[in-house]
N, C-alpha and C positions, 0 to 999 in steps of 0.2 A: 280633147274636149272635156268640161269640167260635167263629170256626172257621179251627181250626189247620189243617186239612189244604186251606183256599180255595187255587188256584190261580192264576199268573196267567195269564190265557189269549191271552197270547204265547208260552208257555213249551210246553216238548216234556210233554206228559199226565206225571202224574207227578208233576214236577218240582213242586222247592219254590216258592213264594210269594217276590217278592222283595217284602221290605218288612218292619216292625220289628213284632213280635208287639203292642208296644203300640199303637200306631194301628190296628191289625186288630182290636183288641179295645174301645177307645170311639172315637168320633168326636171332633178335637181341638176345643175351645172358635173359634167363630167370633166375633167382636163388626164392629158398623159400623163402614166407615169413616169418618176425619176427615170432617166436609164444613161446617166452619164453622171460622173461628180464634175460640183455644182459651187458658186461662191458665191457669195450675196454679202451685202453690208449686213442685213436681217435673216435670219432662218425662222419663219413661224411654224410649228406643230399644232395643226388642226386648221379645218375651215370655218367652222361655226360663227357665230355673228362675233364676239372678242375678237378671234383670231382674223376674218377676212373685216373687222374695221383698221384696227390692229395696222393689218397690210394696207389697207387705204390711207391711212393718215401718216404711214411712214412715205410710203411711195408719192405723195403728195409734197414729201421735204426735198425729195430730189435722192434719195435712200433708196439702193438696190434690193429688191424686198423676194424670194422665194416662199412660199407657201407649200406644205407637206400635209397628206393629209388621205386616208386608209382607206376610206370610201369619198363619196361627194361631195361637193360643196354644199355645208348645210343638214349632210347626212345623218347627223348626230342628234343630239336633242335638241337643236334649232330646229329640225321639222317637227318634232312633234310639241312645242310650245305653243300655247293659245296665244302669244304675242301682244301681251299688256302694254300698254309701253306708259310709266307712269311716275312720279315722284312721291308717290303712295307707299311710304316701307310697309313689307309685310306685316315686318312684326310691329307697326306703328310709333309715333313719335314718341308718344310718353314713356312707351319702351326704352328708346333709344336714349330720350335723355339721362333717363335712371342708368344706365350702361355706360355712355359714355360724356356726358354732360352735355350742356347750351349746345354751345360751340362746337363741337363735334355733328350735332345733330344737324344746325344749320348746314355745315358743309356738305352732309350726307344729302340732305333735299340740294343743294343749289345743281352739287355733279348730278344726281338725277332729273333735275331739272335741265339742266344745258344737255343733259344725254339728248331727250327728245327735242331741245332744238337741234343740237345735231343732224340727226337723223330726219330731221325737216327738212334745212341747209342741203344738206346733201341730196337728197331728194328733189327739191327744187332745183341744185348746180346740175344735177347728173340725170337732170330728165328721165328719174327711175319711176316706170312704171306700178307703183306699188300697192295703191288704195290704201295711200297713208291717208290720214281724218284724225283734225281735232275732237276729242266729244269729251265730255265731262267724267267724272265718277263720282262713283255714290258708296259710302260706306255703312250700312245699318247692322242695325243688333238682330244676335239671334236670340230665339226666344226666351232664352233662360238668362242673358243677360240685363245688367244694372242699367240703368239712363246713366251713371256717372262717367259711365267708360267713356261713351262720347264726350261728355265735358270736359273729360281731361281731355281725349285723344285732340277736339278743339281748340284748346288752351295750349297744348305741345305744339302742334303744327304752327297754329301762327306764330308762335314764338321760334320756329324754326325759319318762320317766312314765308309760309307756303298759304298760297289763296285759298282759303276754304271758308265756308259758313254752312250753318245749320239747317234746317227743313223737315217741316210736317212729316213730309215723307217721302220716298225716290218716286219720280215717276211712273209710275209700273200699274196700271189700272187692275192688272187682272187681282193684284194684293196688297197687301197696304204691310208696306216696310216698316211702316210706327217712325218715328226720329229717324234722321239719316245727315249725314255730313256728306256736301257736294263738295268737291274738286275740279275747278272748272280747268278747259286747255291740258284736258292729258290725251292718251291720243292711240291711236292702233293702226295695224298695215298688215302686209301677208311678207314674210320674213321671208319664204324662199324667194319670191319678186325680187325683196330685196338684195339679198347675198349676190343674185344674179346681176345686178347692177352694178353694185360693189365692186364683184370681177371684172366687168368690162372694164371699169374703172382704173384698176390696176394693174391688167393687162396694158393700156393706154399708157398708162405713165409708165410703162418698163419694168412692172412686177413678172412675176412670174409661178404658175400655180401646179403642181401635180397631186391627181389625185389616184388611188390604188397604189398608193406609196406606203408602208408599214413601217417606219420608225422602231428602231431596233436601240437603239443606246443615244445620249446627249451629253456632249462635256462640254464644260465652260472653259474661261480660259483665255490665255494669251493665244491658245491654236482653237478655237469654240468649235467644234462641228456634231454634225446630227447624221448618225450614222442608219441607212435604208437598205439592207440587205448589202449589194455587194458594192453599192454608191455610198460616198461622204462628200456634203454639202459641208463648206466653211464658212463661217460668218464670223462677224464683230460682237453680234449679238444673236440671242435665243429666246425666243419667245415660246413658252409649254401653254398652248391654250385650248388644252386636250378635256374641259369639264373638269374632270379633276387630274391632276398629276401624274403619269405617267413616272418619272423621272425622282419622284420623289416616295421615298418607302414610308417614313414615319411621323415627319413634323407635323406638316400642314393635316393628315388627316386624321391626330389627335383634336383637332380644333373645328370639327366639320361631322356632316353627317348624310348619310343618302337616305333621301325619300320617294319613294314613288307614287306619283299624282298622277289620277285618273281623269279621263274627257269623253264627252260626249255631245257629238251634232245633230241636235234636234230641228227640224222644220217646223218653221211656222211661219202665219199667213206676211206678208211685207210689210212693217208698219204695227204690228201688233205690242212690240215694244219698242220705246224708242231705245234708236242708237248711244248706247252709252258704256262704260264698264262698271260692272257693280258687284261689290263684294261682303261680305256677312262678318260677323267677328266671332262665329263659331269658330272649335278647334279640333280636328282641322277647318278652315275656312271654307267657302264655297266663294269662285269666282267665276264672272258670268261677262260675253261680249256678244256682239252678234258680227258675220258675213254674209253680206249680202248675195243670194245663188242667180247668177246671171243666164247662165244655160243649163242645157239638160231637162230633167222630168220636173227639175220644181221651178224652171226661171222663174223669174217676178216675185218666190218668196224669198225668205230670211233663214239662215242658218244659227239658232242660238248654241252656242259653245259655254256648254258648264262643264267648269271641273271642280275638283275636292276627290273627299277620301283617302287622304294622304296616309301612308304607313312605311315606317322604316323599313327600307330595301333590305329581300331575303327573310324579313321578320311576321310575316303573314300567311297565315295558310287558307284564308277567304279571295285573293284574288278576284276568284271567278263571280262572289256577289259585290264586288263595290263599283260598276258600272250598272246594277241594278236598284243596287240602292241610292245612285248620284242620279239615276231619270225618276227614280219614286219621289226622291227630292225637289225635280226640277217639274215634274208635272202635277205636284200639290199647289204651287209656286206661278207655274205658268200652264193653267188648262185648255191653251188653245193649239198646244205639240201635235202632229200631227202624227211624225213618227218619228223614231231616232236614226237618223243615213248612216253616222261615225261613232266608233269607240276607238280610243286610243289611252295611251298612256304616256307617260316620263319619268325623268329619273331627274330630281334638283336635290343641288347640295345645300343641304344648311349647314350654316355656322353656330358658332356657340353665341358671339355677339348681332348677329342678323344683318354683316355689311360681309363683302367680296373680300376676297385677298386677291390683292392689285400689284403687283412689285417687283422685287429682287425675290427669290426662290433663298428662303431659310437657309444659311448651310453649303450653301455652292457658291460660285465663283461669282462675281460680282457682276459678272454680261449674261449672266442667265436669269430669266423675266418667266412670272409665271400669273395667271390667271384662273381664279377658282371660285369656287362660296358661291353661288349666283342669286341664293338665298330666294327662289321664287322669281326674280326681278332678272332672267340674265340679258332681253333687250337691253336694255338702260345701262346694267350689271357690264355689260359685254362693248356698249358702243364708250362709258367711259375706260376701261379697258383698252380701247384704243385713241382717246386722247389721253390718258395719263402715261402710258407706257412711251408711248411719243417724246414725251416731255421726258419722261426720266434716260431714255436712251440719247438722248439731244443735252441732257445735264441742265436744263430749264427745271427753274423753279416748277412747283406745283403743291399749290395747296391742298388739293386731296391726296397728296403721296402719304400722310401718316393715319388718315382715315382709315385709308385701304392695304396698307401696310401688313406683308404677310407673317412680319415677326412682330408684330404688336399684342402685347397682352392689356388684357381687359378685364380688371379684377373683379368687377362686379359680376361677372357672369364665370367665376371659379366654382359657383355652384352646376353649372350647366355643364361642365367640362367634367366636373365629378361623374355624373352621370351619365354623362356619355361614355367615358372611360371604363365607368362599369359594365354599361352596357356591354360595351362592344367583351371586354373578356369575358361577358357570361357566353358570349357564341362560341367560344373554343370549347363547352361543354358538350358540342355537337357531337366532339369525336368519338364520345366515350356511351353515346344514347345507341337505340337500334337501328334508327334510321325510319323511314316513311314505315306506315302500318299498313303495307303490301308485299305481295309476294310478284315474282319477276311474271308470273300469268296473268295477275291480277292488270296490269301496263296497259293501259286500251293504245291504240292506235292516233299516233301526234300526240302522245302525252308523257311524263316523263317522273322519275320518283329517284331519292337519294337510297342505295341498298347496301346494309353492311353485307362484307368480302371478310370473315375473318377479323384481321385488325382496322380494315379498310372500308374507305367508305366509294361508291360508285356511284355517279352518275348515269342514268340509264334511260334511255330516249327511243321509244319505238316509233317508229316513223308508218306514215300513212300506208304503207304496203307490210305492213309488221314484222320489218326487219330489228335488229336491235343495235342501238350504239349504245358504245359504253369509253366514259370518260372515267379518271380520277375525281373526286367532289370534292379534291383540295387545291381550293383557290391558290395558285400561283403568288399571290401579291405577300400576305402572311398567314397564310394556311388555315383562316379557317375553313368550315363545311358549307357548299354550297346548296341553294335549294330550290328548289322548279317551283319556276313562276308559271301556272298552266296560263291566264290571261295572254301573256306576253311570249310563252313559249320559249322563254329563260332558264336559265343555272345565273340564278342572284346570287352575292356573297352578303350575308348581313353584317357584316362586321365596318368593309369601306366603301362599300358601292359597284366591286367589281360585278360586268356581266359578261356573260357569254351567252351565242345563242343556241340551242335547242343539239347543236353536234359538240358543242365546246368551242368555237373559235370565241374570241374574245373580239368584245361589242363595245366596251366601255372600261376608264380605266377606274385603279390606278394599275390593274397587272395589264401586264404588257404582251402575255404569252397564253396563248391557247391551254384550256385544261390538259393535261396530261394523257396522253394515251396510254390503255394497259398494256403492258408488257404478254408475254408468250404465258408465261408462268402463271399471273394474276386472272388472265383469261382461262387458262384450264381452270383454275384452283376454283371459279368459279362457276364454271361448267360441271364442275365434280359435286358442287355443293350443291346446286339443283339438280341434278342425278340423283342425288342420294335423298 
């Protein structure tokens, strides 16, 4: 039963549930795992929305399609998504056209645009239960923002083609948004619903899915297979639709960046705002939907979902305020909140151009297909994902294959890449710091701190009975220093996005492999050093 006001019972009485309204409201799809090698025309790695439309739209050609995938269907940052579903780019049009011109921009709106009829189509074909709804959006200024901006962003869109006009101000009685650009016919649903369908779907036409399968190695290839512990799956092709790359050490996430974006489920009364999505042109942005709460202690009200406070993954050491300061935001904004049910978070990649990489994987063999960038957008991001990759594995035209193209450069935004590049090498300065400004007593219980060992740096995690685990805090993928996310109960890496949870096992890629355990040696050396 969906009950918005569960607790977690870690948490001070009271307090909100940490965790994504949608998982609290069905259980995600489970399947077996691997336990035999396996052949398929397709091998997909991941289940999240790319990867099981992906498996829909092949298995739909008449394509033998397997699906691999660590945890659940969905289990990834598909559940914890506020589930936009929009033809709105984040970073908007007039962005887009400075980056990459007209023509490019148009394309960019038309596949976001046929994404959500997709996922209409399909919805309607496959009788999926989902609480998909057209509604409109609304884009206004924050406060320290030009009136210009909307005249361009106006001027960009429709010249991209996309329906929009101007207005007073968003519907929102409780405040007055000043100018605002409507967007009518975009649309929202509950993503885990939908994955669920998805599967039946492909189950039906003779897919085939496992999940608690860990993915170990991928070659392409005249022999292509995806190797799962002591199983290897063979296919014709491979699809990596893992968030970000697994299989890939250094192209693609020179071109890319991990942020983690904050959410929170407020109640309030039904009707208090209308149904809509609406988003700010602050930076980072604030973006706002509502769910409607059907049972439990609030039926008959409305769940509003705001998120924002975006900060490069690993790169933060306020966590714990920016779900404080996203409801200080949202209850100046909307004073009819009643209380907050949900906090959650995720993890999206940005790009340096603010469009997905859709295609051939950099650098590999030419039957291996990768999916990435979700840039804010991975609904849309993810459902064309699985009609373009269709097409390119079918050797059908497609005119968004160079849009989304994962070896495309984009000179206008060689400034953006500078500085991400730099970024990311200032974190290998991590190794050479002290580490967190505590001592191994200082660790309260569930919480966790980076501690230099000598030359070494440790991950260290005292758990609710204060016991002590202790990892390496050197990220397996390219070694930078990892760093606890107390919010989220993480080892973030700042450099590409890797996570692990709260023991080390690894949550998200690009590493592939659990932190490091200490050896015999690095354990005394460290025991000796708090002794003394």
């Amino acid at each position: 039963m969906f009950s918005p006001y569960a607790l977690d019972p870690s948490a001070e009485p009271g307090a909100p549930r940490y965790g994504s309204v949608w998982s609290d409201t069905v259980d995600l799809p489970m399947y077996p795992p691997l336990e035999r090698d396996a052949r398929a025309d397709v091998v997909i790695v991941g289940a999240g929305i790319a990867g099981m439309s992906a498996a829909y739209h092949l298995a739909r050609t008449g394509r033998s399609v397997i699906v691999l995938d660590d945890g659940a269907v969905g289990g990834g940052m598909t559940k914890v998504t506020t589930a936009h579903l929009t033809c709105v780019i984040d970073d908007r049009y007039a962005e887009m056209e400075r980056l990459h011109g007209e023509e490019t921009a148009r394309l960019a709106a038309q596949s976001h645009r046929a994404a959500i009829n997709r996922i209409e189509d399909i919805v309607r074909t496959e009788a999926i239960e989902c609480e998909f709804e057209r509604v409109d959006g609304y884009l206004f200024l924050s406060p320290d923002e030009d009136l210009g901006l909307l005249d361009d962003e106006l001027a960009a869109a429709r010249r991209a083609l996309i329906e929009v006009d101007r207005l007073a101000r968003a519907p929102i009685e409780a405040f007055d948004t000043g100018p605002c650009l409507r967007f009518p016919a975009q649309g929202q649903f509950h993503p885990l619903q939908y994955l669920a369908g998805l599967a039946r779907a492909i189950e039906r036409d003779g897919g085939v899915i496992h999940c608690g399968t860990h993915v170990d190695a991928i070659d392409g290839g005249t022999h292509a297979k995806v190797v799962a512990g002591r199983y290897t799956v063979s296919a014709g092709a491979v699809i990596v639709a893992t968030n970000t790359p697994i299989n890939n050490r250094v192209a693609l996430h020179t071109k890319q960046s991990p942020y983690m974006t904050y959410v929170i489920g407020a109640v309030i009364p039904r009707g208090a705002v209308p149904t809509a999505l609406y988003w700010d042109t602050h930076d980072p942005y604030h973006y706002v939907r509502l769910e409607p709460l059907e049972s439990g202690a609030y039926a008959g009200r409305d769940l509003l979902i705001v998120g924002g406070e975006d900060h490069k993954s690993g790169q933060a050491n306020d966590t714990d305020q920016r779900h404080r300061r996203l409801e200080r935001w949202t209850r100046e904004r909307f004073p009819m909140l009643e209380r907050v049910a949900y906090r959650w978070a995720g993890q999206v990649m940005e790009t340096i151009d603010g469009l997905a990489f859709i295609g051939r994987n950099p650098g590999l063999a030419d039957n291996v297909y990768v999916v990435t960038g979700d840039s804010g957008q991975g609904m849309t991001h993810g459902t064309i994902a699985g009609m373009l990759l269709t097409d390119l594995i079918a050797k059908t035209d497609n005119a968004w294959a160079p849009v989304y193209h994962p070896s495309r450069k984009t000179l206008r935004a060689a400034n953006e890449f500078t500085k991400k590049a730099l970024n990311m090498a200032a974190q290998y300065a991590d190794w050479v710091t002290p580490g967190d400004p505590v001592a191994l007593d200082d660790i309260r219980p569930d919480m966790g701190a980076v501690l230099r060992q000598g030359m070494h740096k440790v991950a260290v995690y005292r758990d609710a009975r204060g016991a002590i685990h202790e990892r390496s805090a050197v990220c397996p993928h390219l070694g930078c220093i990892v760093n606890w996310n107390p919010t989220e109960k993480t080892w973030d890496c700042p450099c590409h996005g890797s996570r692990f949870d709260r023991y080390g096992t690894v949550i998200n890629g690009p590493a592939n492999v659990n932190l490091r355990r200490l050896d015999r040696r690095e354990r005394h050396e460290r025991r000796r050093r708090v002794r003394s």
